[in-house]
C-alpha positions in Angstrom: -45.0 33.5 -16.3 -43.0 34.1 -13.2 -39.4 33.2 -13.9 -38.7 29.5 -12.7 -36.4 29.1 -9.4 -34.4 25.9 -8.8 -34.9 26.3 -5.1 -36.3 29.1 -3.0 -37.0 28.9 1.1 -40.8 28.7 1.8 -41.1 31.9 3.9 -44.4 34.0 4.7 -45.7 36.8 7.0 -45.2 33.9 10.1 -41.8 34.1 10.0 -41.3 37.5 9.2 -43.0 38.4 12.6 -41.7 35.3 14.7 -38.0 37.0 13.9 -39.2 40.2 14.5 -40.8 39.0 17.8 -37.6 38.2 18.6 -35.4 40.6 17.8 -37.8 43.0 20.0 -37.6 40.4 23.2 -34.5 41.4 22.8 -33.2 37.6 24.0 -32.3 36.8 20.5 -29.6 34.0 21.4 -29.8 30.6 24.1 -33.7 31.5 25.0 -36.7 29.5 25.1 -37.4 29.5 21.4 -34.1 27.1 20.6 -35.3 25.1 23.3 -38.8 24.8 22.1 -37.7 23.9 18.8 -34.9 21.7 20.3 -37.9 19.5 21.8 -39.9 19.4 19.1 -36.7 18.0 16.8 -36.5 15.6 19.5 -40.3 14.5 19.4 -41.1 14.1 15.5 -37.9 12.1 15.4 -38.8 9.7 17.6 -35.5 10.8 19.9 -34.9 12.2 23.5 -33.1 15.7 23.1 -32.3 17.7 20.0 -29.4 20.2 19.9 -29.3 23.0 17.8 -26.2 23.9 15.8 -25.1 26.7 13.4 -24.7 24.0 10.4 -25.0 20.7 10.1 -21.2 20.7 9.6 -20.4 22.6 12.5 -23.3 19.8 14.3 -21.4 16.9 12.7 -17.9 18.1 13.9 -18.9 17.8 17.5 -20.4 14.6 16.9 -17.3 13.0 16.0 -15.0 15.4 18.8 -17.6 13.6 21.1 -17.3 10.4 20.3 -13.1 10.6 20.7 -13.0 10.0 16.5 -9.8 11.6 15.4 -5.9 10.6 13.8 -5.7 7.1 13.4 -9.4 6.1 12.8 -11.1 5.3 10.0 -14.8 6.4 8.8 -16.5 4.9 6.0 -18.8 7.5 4.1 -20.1 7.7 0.6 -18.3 10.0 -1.8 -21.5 10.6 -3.4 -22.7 13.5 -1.2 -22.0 17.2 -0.7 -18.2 17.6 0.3 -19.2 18.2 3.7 -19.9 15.0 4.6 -16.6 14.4 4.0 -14.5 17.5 4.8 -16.1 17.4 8.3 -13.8 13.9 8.9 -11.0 15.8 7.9 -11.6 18.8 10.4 -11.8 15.9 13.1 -7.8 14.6 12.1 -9.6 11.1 10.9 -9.6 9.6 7.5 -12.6 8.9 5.2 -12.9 5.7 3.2 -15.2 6.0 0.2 -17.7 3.5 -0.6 -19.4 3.2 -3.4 -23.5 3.4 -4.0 -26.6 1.3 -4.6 -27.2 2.5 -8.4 -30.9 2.2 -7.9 -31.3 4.4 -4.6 -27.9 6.3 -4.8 -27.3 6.0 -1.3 -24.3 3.9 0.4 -24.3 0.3 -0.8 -24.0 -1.6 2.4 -21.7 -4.4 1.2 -19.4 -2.2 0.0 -19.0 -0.9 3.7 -18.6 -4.3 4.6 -15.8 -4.4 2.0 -14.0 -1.4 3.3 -13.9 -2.2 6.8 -10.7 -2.8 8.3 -9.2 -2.7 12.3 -8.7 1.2 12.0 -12.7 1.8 11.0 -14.3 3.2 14.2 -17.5 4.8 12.5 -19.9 5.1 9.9 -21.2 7.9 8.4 -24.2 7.0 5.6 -25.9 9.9 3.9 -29.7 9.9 3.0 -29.3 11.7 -0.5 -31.9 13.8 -1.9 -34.5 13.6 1.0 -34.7 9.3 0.6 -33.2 7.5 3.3 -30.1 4.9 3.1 -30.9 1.6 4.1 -30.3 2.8 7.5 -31.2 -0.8 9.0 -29.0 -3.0 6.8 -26.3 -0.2 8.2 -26.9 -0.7 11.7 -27.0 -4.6 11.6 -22.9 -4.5 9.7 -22.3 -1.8 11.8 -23.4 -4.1 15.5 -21.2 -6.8 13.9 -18.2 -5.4 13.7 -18.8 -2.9 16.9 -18.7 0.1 14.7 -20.3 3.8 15.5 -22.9 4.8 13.3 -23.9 8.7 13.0 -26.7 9.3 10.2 -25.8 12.3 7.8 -29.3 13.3 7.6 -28.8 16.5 6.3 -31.6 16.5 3.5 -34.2 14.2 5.0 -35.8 15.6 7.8 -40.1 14.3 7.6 -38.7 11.6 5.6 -39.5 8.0 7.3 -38.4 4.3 7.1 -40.8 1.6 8.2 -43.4 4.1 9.2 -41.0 5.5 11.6 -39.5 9.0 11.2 -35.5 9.8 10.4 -33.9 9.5 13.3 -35.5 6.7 15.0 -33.3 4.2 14.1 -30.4 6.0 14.8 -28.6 6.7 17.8 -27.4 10.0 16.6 -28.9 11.7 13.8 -27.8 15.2 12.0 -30.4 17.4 10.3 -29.5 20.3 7.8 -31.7 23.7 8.2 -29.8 25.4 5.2 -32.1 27.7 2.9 -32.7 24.2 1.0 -33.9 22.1 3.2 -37.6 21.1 4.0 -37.2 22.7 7.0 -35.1 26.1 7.1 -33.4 28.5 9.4 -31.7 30.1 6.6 -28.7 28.6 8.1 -28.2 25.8 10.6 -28.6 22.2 12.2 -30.3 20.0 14.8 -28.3 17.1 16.2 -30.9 14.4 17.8 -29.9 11.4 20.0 -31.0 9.0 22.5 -28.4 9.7 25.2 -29.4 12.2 27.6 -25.5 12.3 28.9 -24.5 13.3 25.0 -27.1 15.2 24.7 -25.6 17.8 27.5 -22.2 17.2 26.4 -22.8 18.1 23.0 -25.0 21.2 24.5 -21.8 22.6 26.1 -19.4 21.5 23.3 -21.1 24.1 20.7 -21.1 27.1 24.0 -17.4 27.0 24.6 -17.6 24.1 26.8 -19.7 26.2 29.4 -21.2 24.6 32.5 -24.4 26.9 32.4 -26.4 27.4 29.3 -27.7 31.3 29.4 -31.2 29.8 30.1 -29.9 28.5 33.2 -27.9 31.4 33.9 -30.8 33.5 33.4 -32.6 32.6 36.7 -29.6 31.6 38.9 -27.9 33.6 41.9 -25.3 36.0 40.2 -22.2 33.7 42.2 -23.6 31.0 40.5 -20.7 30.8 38.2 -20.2 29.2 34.7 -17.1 26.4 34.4 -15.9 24.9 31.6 -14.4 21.4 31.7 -13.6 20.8 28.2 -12.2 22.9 25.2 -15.6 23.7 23.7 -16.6 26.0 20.3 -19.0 28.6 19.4 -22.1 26.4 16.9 -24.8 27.8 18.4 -28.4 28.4 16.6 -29.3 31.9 17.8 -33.4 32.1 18.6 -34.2 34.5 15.6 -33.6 31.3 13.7 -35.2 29.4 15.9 -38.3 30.9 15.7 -38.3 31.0 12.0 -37.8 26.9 12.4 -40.9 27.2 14.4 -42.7 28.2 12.4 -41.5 26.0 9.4 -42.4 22.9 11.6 -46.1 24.5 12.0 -46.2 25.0 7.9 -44.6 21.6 7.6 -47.7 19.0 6.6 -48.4 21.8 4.1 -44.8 21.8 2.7 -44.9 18.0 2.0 -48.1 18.2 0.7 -46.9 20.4 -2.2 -43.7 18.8 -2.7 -45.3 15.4 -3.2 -47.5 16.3 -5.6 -44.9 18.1 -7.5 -43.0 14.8 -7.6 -45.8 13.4 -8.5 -46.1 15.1 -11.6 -42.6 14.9 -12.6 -43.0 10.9 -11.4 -46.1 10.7 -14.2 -44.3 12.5 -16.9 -41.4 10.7 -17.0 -42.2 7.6 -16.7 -42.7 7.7 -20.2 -39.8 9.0 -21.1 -37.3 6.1 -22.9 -34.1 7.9 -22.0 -34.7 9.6 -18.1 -34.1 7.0 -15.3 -36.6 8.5 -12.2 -35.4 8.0 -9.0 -36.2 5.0 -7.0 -38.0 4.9 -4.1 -38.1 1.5 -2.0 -41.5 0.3 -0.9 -40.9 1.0 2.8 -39.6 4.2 2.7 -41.3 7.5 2.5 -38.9 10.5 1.3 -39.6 14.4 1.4 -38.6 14.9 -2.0 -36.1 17.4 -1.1 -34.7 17.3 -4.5 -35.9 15.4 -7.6 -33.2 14.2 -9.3 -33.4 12.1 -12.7 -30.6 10.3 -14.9 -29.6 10.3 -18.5 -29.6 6.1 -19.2 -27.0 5.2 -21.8 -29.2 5.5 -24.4 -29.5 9.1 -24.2 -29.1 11.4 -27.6 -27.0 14.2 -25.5 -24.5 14.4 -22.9 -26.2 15.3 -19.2 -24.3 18.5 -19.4 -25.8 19.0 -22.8 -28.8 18.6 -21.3 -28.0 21.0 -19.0 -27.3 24.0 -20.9 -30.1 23.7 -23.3 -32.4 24.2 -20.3 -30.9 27.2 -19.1 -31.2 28.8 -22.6 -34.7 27.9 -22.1 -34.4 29.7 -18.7 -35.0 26.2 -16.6 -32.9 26.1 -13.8 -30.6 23.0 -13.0 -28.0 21.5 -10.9 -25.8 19.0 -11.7 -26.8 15.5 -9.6 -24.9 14.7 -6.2 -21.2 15.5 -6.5 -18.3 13.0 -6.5 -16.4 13.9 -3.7 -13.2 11.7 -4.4 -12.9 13.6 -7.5 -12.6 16.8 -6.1 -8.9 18.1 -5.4 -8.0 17.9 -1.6 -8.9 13.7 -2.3 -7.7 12.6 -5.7 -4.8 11.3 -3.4 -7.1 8.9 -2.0 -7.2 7.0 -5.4 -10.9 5.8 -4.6 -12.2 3.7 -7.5 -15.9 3.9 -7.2 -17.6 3.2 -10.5 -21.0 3.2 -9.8 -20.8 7.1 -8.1 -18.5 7.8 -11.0 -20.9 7.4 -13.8 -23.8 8.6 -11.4 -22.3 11.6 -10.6 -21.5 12.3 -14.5 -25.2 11.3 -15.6 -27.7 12.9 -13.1 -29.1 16.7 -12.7 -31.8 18.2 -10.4 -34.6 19.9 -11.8 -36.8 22.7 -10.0 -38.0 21.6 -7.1 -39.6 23.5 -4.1 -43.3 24.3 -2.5 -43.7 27.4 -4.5 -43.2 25.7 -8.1 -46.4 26.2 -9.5 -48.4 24.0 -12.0 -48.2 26.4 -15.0 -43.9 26.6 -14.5 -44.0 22.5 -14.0 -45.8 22.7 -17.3 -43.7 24.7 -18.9 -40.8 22.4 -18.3 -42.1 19.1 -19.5 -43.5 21.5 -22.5 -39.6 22.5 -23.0 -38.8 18.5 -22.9 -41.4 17.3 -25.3 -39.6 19.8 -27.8 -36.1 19.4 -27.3 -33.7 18.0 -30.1 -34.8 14.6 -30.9 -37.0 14.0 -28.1 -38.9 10.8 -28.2 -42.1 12.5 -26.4 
């Protein structure tokens, strides 16, 4: 058997050539490619413009320089996500509150924003973990009441919906990882999406130095048409090789889901039965891409989740430790958050293989490798 991978981008011939398409145009940056897959971003988010970035960090940093958030404000976000999510207030001079989780969804409890908002909080950054989508709604309604921002941290749930409507559609801004482990990838990268057409072109120039003419524009015009800049911008921008791999992810995309589903389908079935694994918990009117599966060790459990952990990679299963706790990494201990519900999450919860190539045999082999560890109940 093929050795097992925890996560692997789902590449083919289609994207080999698309790149190589590209490179030979020889317009490999701020051509029509990152503008077709800009618009289609937009469309299967139910959104106006998409803007490609070189990260979702780099994407979520001119977000917040957009929207004037900086020293002195306050943005409530998880500490249950990658570190990102929260470094990225940092880079913008504001502070992140941490609020706690849902222990059934692992995504941001809503009344614990509630609880954490003071005069200072002028934003809130929620994070769909693992592919399933916060409880974006019950966000938006606090968020209206106390005339808050909202941004969504959608980094791992692009194709995931709420309501039968897509990520992004009930946001105003949305922010979409393409990083090699996403549903969709461009090896590296991001897609902002709004509903403001003004923001839209701001954030457009923001991640191009701040320059007046995008070089699509600046292709066609008169050679005195010149470029200006009226703000301080940066350089974030997705080149078009990367674009056209996107492309062609989006075209492979019902296929991706397909496989994905059905591989959490399977690990759904088998453990369900399982007396010590708590499955994760999908709501009734949410559909999520099963970007990772994730599964928790309930109190009950014979061995530690690290335990756990180790015993599978001498079986030569691959694993990740669950969503970190980012309050308990170094640069915020100062905070002094006191979130138990992400604390013992964070300390009980590991990712198994997941990814459109995992085949039926290697799935097999792991719940094989289950059944037979150390006093297993199966």
């Amino acid at each position: 058997m093929q050795a097992i991978k925890f996560s692997c981008p789902y590449f083919g011939d289609e994207e080999a050539k698309a790149a190589s398409d590209v490179v030979k145009s020889q317009w490999v940056v701020g051509g029509a490619k990152l503008q077709e897959l800009e618009k289609r971003f937009a469309v299967m988010s139910n959104t106006i413009a998409g803007i490609g970035v070189s990260s979702w960090t780099t994407g979520a940093f001119l977000v917040l320089k957009a929207l004037g958030i900086g020293p002195g404000d306050e943005v409530i976000v998880p500490s249950l996500t990658f570190i990102a999510s929260v470094n990225v207030i940092l880079h913008a001079g504001a502070t992140p509150v941490f609020a706690d989780i849902d222990p059934h969804t692992w995504n941001i409890d809503p009344a614990d924003i509630e609880r954490k908002i003071t005069a200072k909080t002028k934003l809130i950054l929620p994070v769909d973990q693992i592919g399933l989508p916060c409880d974006i709604q019950g966000i938006q309604k606090i968020a209206k009441k106390h005339g808050i921002m909202v941004v969504q941290d959608a980094a791992c749930s692009f194709a995931s919906a709420v309501d039968g409507k897509p990520v992004g559609a009930h946001s105003d801004i949305t922010i979409f990882s393409l990083h090699a482990r996403k549903i969709v990838t461009t090896g590296e990268g991001g897609m902002i999406v709004v509903k403001d057409a003004d923001l839209a072109e701001r954030l457009k120039r923001l991640r191009h130095q701040g320059m007046s003419l995008s070089d699509f524009d600046r292709r066609d015009a008169s050679p005195t048409h010149f470029e200006n800049y009226p703000e301080v911008g940066y350089n974030f921008r997705l080149t078009d090789i990367q674009a056209a791999i996107g492309l062609c992810q989006l075209d492979r995309l019902n296929d991706i889901m397909q496989r994905r589903q059905r591989i959490a389908e399977r690990y759904q079935t088998f453990f369900s039965k399982h007396p010590w694994i708590k499955l994760p918990t999908v709501p009734k009117n949410v559909k999520t891409n099963w970007q990772t599966y994730q599964i928790q060790l309930k109190d009950n459990a014979p061995i530690s989740r690290n335990e756990l952990m180790d015993t599978l990679f001498k079986k030569n299963i691959p694993t990740r430790r669950g969503v970190m706790a980012s309050h308990l990494e170094k640069p915020y201990l100062s905070y002094q958050a006191k979130l138990p519900i992400t604390e013992h999450v964070a300390a009980t919860t590991l990712q198994l293989p997941m990814h459109p190539a995992l085949t039926d045999e290697q799935q097999q082999y792991i719940f094989d490798i289950f059944i037979t560890l150390p006093l297993s109940p199966l």
